[in-house]
Short mmCIF file of the C-alpha atoms (twelve columns), coordinates in Angstrom:
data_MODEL
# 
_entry.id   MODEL 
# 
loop_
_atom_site.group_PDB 
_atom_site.id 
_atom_site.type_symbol 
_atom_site.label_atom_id 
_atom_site.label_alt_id 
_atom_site.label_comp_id 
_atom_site.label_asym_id 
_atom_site.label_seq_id 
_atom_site.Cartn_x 
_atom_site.Cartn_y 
_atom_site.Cartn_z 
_atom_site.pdbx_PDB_model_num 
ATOM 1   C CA . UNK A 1   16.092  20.273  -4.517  1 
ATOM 2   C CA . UNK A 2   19.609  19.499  -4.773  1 
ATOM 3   C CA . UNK A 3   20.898  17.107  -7.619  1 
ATOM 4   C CA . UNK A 4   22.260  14.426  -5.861  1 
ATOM 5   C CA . UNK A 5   18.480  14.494  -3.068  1 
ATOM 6   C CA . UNK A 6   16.053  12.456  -5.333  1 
ATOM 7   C CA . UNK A 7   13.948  9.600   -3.485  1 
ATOM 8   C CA . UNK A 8   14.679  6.274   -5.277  1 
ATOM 9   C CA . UNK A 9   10.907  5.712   -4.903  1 
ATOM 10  C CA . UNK A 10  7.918   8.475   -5.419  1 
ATOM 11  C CA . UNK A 11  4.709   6.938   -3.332  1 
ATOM 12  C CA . UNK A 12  1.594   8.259   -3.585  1 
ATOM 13  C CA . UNK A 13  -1.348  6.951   -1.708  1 
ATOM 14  C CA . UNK A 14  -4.064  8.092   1.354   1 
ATOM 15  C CA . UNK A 15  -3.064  9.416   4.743   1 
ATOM 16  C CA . UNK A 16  -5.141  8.820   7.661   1 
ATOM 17  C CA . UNK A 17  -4.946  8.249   11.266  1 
ATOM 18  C CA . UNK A 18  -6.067  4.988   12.251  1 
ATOM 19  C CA . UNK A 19  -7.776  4.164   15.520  1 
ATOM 20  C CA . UNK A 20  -7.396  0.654   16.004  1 
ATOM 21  C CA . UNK A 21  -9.778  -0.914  18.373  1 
ATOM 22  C CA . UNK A 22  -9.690  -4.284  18.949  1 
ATOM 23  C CA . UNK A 23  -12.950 -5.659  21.040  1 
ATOM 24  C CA . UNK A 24  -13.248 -8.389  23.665  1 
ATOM 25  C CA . UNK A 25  -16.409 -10.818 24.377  1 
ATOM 26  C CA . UNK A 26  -16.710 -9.313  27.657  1 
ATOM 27  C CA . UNK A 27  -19.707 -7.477  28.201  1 
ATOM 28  C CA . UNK A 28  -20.874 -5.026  31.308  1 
ATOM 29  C CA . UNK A 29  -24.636 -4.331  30.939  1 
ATOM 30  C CA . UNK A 30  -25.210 -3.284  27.237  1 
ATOM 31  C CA . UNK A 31  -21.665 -2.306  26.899  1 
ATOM 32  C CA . UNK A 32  -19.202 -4.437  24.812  1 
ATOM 33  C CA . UNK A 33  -15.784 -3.732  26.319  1 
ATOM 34  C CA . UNK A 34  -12.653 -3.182  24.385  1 
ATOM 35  C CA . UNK A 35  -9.173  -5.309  24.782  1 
ATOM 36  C CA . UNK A 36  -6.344  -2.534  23.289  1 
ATOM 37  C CA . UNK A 37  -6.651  0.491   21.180  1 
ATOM 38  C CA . UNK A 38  -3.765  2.127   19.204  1 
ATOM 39  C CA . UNK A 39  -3.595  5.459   17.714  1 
ATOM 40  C CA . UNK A 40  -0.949  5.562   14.770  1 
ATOM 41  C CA . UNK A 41  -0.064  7.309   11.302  1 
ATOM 42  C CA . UNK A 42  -1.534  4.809   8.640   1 
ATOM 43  C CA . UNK A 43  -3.293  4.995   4.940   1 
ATOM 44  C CA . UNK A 44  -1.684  3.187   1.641   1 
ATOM 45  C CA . UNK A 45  0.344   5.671   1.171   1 
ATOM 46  C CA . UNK A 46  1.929   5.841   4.529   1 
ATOM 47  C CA . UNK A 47  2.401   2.108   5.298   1 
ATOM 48  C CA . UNK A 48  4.380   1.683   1.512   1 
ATOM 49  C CA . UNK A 49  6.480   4.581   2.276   1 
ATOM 50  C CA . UNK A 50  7.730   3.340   5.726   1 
ATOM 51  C CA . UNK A 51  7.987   -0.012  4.379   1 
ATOM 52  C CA . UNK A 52  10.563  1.046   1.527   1 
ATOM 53  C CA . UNK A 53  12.119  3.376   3.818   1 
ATOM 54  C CA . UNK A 54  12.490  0.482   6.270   1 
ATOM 55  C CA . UNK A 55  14.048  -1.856  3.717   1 
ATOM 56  C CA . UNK A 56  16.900  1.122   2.967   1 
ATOM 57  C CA . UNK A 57  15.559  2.681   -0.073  1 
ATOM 58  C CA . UNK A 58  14.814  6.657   0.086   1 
ATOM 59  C CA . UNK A 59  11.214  7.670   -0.540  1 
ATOM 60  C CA . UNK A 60  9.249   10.924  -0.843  1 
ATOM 61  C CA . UNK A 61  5.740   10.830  -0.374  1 
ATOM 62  C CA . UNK A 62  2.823   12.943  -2.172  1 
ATOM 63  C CA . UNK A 63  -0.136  13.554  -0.323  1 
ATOM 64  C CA . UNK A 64  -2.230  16.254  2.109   1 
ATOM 65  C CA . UNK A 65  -2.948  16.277  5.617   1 
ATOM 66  C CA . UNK A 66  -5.454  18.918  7.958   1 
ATOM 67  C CA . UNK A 67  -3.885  21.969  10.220  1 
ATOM 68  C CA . UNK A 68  -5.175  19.527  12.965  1 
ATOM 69  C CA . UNK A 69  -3.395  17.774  15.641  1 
ATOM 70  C CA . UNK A 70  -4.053  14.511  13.167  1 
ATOM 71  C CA . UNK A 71  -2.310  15.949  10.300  1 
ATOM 72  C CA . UNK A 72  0.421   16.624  12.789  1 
ATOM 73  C CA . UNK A 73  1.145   13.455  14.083  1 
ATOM 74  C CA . UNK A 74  1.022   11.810  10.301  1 
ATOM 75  C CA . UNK A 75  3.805   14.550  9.419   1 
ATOM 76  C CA . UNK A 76  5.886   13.252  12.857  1 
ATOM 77  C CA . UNK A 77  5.808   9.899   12.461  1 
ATOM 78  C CA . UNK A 78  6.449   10.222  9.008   1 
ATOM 79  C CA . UNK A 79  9.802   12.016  9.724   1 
ATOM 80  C CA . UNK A 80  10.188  9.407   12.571  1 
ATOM 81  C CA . UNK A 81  10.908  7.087   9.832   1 
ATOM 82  C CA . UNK A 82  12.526  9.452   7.108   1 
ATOM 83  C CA . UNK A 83  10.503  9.566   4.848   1 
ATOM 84  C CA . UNK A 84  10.985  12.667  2.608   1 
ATOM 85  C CA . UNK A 85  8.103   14.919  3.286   1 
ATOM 86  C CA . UNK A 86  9.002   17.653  1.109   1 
ATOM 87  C CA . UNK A 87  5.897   16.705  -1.312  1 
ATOM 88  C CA . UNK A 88  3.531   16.554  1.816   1 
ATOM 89  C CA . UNK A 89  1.364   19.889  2.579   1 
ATOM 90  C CA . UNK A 90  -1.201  20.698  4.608   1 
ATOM 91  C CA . UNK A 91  -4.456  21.904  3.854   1 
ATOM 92  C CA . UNK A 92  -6.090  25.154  6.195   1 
ATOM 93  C CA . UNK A 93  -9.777  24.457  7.595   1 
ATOM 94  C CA . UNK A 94  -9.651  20.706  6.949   1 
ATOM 95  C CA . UNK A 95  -9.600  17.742  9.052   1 
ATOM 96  C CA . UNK A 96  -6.972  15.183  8.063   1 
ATOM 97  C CA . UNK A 97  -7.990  11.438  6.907   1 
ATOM 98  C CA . UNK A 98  -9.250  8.915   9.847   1 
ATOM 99  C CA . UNK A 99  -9.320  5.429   9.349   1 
ATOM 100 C CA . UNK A 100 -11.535 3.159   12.441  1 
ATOM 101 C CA . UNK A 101 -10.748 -0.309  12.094  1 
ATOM 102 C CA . UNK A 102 -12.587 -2.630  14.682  1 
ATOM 103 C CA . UNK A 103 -11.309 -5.745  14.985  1 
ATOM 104 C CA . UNK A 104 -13.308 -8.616  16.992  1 
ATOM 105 C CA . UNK A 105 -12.850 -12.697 17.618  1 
ATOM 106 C CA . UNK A 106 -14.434 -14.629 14.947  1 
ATOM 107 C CA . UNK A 107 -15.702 -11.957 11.994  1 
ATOM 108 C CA . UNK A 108 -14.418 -9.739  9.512   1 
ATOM 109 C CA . UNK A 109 -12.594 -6.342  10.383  1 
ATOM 110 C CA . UNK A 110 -15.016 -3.131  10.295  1 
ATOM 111 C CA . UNK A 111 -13.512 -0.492  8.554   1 
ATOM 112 C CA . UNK A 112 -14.571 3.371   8.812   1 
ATOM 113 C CA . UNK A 113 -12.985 6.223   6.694   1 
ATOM 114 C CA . UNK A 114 -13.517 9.564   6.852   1 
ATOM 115 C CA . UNK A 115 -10.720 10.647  4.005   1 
ATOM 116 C CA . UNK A 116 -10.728 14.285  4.814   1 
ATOM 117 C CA . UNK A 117 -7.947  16.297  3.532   1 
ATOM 118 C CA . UNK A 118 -6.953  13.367  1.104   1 
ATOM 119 C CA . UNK A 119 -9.802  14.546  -1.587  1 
ATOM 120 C CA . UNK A 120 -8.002  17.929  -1.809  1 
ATOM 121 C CA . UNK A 121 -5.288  16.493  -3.513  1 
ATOM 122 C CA . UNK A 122 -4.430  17.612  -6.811  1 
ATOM 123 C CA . UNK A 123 -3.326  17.457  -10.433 1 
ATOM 124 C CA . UNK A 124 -0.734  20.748  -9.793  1 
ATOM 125 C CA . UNK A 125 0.080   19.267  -6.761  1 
ATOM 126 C CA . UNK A 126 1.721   15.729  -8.690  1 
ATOM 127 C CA . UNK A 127 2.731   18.306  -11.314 1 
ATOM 128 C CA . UNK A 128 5.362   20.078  -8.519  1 
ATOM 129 C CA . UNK A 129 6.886   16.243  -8.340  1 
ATOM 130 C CA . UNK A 130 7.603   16.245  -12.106 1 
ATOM 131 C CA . UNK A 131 11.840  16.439  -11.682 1 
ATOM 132 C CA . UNK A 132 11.526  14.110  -8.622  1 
ATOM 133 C CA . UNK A 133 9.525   11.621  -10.585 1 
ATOM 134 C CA . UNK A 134 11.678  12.339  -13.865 1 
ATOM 135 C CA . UNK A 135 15.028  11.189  -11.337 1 
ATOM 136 C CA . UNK A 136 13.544  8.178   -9.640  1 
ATOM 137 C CA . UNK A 137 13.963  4.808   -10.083 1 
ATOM 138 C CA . UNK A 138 10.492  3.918   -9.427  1 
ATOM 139 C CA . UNK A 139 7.112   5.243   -8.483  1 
ATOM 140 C CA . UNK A 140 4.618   3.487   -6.169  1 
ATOM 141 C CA . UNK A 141 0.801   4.387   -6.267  1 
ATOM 142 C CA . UNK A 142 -2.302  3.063   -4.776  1 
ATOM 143 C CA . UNK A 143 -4.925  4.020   -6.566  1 
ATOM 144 C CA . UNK A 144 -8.418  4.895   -4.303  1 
ATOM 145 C CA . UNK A 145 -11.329 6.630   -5.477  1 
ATOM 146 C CA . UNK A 146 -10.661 9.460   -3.122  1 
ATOM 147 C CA . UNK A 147 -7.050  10.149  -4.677  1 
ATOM 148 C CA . UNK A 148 -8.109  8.359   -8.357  1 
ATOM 149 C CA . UNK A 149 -7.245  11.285  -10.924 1 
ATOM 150 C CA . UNK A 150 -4.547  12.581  -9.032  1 
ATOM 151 C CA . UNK A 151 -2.863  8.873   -8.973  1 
ATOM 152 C CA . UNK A 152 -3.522  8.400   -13.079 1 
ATOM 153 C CA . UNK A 153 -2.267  12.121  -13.418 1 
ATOM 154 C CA . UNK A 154 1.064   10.693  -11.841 1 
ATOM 155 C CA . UNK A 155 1.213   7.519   -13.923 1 
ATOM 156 C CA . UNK A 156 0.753   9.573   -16.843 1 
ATOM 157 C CA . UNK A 157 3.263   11.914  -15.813 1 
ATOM 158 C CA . UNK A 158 5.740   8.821   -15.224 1 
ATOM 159 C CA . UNK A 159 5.206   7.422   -18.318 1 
ATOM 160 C CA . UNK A 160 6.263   10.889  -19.771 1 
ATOM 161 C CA . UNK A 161 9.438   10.977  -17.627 1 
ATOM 162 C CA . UNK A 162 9.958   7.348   -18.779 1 
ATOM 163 C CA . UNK A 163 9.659   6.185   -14.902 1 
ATOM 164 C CA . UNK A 164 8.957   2.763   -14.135 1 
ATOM 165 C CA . UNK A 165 5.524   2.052   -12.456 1 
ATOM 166 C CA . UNK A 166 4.509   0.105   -9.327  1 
ATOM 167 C CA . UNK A 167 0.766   -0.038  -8.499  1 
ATOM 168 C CA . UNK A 168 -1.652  -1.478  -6.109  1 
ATOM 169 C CA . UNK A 169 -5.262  -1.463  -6.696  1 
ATOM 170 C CA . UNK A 170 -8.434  -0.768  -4.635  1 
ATOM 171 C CA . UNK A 171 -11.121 -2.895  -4.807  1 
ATOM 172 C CA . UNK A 172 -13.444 -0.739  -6.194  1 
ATOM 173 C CA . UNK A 173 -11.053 -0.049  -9.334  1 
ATOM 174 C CA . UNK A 174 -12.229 -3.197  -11.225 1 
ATOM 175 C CA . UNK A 175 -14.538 -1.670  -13.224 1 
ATOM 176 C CA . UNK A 176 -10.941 0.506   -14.779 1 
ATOM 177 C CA . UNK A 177 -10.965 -0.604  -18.838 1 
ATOM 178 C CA . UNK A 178 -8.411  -3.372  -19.062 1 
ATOM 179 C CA . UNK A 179 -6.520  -0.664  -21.604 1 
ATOM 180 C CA . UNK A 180 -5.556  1.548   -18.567 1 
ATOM 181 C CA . UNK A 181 -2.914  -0.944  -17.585 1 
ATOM 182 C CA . UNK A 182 -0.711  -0.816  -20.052 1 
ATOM 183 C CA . UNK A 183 0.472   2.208   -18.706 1 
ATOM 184 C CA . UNK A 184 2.147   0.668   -15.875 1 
ATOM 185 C CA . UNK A 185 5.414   -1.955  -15.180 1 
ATOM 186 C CA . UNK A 186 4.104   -3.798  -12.017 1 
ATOM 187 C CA . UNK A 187 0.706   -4.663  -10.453 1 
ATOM 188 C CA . UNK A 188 0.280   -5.553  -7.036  1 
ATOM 189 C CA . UNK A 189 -2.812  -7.227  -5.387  1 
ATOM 190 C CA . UNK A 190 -3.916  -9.018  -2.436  1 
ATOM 191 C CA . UNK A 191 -6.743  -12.079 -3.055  1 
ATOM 192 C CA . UNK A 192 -9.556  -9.859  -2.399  1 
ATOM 193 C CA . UNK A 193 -8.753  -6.703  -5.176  1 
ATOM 194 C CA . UNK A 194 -7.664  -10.088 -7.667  1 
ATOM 195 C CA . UNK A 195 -11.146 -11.544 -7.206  1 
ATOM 196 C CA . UNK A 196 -12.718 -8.170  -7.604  1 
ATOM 197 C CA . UNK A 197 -10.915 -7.790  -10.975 1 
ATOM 198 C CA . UNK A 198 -12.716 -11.552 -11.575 1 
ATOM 199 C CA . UNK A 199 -15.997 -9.618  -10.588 1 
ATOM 200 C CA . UNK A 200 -16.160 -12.303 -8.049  1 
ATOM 201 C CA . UNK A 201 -17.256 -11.329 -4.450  1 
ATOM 202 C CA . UNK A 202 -16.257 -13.873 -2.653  1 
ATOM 203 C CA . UNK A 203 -13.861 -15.922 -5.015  1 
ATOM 204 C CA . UNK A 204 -10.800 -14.686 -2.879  1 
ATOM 205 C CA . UNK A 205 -8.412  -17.995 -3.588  1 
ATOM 206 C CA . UNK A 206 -5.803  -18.779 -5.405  1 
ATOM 207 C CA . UNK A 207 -7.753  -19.669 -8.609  1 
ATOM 208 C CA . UNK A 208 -9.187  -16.464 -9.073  1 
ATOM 209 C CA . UNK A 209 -5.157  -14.862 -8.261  1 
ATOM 210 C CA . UNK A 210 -4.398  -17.264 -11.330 1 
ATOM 211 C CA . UNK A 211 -7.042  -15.822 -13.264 1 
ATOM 212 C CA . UNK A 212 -6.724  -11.910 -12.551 1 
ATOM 213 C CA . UNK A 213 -3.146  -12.646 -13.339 1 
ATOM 214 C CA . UNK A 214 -3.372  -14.113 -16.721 1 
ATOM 215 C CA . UNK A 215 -5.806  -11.373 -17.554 1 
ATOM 216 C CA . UNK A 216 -3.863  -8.839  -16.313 1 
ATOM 217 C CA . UNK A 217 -0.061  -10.048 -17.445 1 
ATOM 218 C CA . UNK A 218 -1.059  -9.410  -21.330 1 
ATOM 219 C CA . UNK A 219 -1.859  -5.726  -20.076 1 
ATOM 220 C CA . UNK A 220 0.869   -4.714  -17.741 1 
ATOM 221 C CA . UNK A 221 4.783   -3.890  -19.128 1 
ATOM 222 C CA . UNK A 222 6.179   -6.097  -16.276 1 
ATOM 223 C CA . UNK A 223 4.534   -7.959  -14.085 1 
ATOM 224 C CA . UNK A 224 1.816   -8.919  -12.129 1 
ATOM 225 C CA . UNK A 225 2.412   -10.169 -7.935  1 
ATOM 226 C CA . UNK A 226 -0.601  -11.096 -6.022  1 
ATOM 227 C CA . UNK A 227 0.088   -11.557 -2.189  1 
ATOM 228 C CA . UNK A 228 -1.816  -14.694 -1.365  1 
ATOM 229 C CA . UNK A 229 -1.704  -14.684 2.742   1 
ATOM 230 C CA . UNK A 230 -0.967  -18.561 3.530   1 
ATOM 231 C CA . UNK A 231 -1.246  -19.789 -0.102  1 
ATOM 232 C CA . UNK A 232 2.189   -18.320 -1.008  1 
ATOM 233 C CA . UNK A 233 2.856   -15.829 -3.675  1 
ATOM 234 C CA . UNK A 234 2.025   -15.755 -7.343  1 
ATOM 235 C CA . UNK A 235 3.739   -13.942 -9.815  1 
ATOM 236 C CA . UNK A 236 3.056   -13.404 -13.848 1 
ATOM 237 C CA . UNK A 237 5.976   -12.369 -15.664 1 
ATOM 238 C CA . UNK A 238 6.094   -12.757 -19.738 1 
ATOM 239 C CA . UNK A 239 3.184   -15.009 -19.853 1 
ATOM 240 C CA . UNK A 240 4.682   -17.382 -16.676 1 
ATOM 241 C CA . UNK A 241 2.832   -18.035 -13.473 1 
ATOM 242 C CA . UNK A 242 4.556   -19.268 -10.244 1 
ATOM 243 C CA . UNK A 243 3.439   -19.651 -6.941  1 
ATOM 244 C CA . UNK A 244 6.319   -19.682 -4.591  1 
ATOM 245 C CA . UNK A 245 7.016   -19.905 -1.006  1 
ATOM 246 C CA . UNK A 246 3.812   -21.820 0.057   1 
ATOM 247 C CA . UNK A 247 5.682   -23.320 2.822   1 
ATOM 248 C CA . UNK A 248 5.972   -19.689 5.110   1 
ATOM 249 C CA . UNK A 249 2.659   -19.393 7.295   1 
ATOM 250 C CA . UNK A 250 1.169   -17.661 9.949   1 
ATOM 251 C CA . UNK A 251 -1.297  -17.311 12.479  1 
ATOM 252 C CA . UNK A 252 -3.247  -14.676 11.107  1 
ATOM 253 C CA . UNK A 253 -4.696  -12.126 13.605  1 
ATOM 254 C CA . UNK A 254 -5.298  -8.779  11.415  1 
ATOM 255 C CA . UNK A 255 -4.978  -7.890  7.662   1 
ATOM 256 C CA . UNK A 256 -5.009  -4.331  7.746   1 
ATOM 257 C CA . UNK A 257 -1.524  -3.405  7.346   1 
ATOM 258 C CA . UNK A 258 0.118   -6.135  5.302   1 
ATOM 259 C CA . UNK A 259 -1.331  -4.864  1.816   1 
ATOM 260 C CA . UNK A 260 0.494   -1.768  1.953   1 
ATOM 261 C CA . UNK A 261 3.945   -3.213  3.497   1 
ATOM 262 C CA . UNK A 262 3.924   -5.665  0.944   1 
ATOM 263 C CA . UNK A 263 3.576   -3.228  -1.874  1 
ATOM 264 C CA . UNK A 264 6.284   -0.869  -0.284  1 
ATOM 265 C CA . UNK A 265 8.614   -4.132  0.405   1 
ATOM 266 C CA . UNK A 266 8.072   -5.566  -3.127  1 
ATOM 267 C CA . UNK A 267 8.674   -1.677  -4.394  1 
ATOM 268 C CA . UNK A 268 12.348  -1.412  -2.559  1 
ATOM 269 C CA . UNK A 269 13.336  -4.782  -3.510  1 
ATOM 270 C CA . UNK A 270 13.151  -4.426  -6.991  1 
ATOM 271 C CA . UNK A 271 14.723  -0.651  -6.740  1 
ATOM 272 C CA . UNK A 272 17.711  -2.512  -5.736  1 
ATOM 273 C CA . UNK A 273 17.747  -4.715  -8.267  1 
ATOM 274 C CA . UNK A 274 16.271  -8.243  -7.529  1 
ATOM 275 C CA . UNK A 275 14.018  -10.294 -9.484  1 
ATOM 276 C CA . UNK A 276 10.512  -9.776  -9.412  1 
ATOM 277 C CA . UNK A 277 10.296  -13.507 -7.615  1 
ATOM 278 C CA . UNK A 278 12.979  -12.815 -5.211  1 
ATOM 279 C CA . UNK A 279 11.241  -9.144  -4.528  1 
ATOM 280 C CA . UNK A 280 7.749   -10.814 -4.483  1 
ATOM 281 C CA . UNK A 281 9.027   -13.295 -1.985  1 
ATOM 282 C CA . UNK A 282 10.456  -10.968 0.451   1 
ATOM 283 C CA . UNK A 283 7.421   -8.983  0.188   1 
ATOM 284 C CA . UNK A 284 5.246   -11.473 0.678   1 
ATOM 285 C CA . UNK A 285 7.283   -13.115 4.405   1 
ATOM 286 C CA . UNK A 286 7.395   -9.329  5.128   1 
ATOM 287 C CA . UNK A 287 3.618   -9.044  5.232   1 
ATOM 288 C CA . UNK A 288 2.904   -12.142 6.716   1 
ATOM 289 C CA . UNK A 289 5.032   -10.820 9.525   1 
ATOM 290 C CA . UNK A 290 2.480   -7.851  9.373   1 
ATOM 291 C CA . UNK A 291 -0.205  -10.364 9.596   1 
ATOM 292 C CA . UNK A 292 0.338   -11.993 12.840  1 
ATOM 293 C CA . UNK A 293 0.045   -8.773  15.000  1 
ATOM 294 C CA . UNK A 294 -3.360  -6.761  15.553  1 
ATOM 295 C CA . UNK A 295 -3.233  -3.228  14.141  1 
ATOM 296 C CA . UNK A 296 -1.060  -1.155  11.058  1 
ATOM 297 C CA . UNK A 297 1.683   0.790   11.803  1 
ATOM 298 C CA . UNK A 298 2.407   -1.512  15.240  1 
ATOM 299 C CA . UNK A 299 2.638   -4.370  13.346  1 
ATOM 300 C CA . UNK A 300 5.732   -3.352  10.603  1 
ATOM 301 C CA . UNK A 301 8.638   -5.444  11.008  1 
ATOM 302 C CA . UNK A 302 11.660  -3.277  11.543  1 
ATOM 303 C CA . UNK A 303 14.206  -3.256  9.538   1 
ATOM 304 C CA . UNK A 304 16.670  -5.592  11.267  1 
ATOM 305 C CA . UNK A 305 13.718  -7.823  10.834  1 
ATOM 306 C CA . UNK A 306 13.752  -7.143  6.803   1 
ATOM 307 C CA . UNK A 307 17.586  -7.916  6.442   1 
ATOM 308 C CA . UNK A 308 16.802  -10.982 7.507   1 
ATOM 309 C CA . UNK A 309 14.084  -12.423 5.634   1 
# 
């Protein structure tokens, strides 16, 4: 790896291929008929990646795909968008994740996942990033239980290497002792994984955001940003919460995607230097934008789009 080729950003998250299938009300017999379908690279860690990429900040991505025609079309897409792909490998014999998210008028998404070759990823495999992490500016993890000890091998590895840390949460990492966080700079949430740190099922509002954030902004080194859909943004930062740009809304028609651009947006700003609330801002306009269209990777604002906002 030459000197002067380190990503800015280090990402680590899932890989799939989603299958987006978005259903009508129309019915023929016993058949429920289907409106569009799209077939597109997605997963955590893909989504972040193109979003950082997209807002001009190089990023490498660690992760594994199958020797299937899945794991090939992840890879191609991902060097559609230049990402670095140089920590990416493919496993022999293995199918490559697959996300199914079915979207339909008037109820929650479904979403399927078979993770595939994204449990074969390892602690040696981080440990081949170590002068890439050492070098970058930032590193940018969502943690799932199908990647979980290779994700806290890499924050551990960062914190070695003295690396700032950027991370987002799943939902089913509440139960994670509130000590773990200390290890990292800058947490990242939506409403649902900040009521799940409340232990509260359906307490997705702003009040529990408040409260997952003053728990949490004792614990992290940075701070805390929870993406709040139409309620604005809230950020904790040395013991301050703000809620900013409540006035930006927008018709919601899907969710799945604007998670993952939000983290990657929120991840590039603040590589380039701006304040968490001016990061946390973009990043949250950015995945409203995500928001408004049905599907993942379909629905990414380009980056003409990001200069803008």
């Amino acid at each position: 790896m030459p000197h002067n080729d380190f990503p800015r950003i280090v990402s680590l998250g899932v890989l799939n291929l989603d299958f987006v299938m978005e259903l009508s009300d129309e019915m023929i017999g016993k058949k429920k008929m289907g409106r569009r379908i799209s077939i597109n690279a997605g997963g955590h860690g893909s989504s972040q990646s193109i979003a950082a990429v997209r807002c001009g900040i190089p990023t490498a991505l660690i992760g594994k795909v199958g020797d299937d025609a899945f794991g090939q079309q992840i890879r191609a897409t991902l060097e559609l968008e230049h990402v670095d792909c140089r920590f990416l490998s493919q496993v022999q014999g293995v199918h490559s994740g697959l996300a199914t998210i079915i979207i339909e008028d008037h109820t929650d998404n479904t979403f399927i996942d078979f993770l595939g070759a994204n449990y074969e990823l390892t602690d040696q495999d981080v440990d081949r990033c170590r002068e890439a992490v050492a070098k970058a500016d930032l590193i940018m993890v969502h943690m799932g239980p199908s990647i979980m000890e290779a994700a806290i091998h890499l924050i551990e590895l960062a914190n070695q290497c003295h690396t700032p840390v950027l991370v987002t949460p799943s939902v089913l990492t509440s139960d994670i002792s509130l000590d773990f966080w200390s290890n990292i700079d800058y947490l990242a949430m939506n409403l649902a994984q900040a009521a799940a740190f409340c232990g509260l099922k359906r307490g997705e509002n702003a009040k529990t955001a408040r409260i997952s954030a003053s728990i949490l902004s004792g614990k992290v080194r940075r701070a805390v940003v929870v993406h709040m859909d139409n309620t604005g943004v809230l950020t904790a930062e040395n013991g301050v919460i703000s809620v900013m740009d409540t006035c930006t809304k927008c018709k919601i028609a899907d969710y799945s995607g604007a998670t993952s651009f939000f983290t990657g947006v929120l991840a590039a700003e603040l590589v380039k230097g701006s304040t968490v609330q001016e990061a946390a801002i973009k990043a949250h306009r950015a995945a409203l934008l995500c928001a408004e269209k049905v599907g993942v990777y379909s629905s990414f604002p380009s980056a003409q789009t990001l200069l803008s906002l």
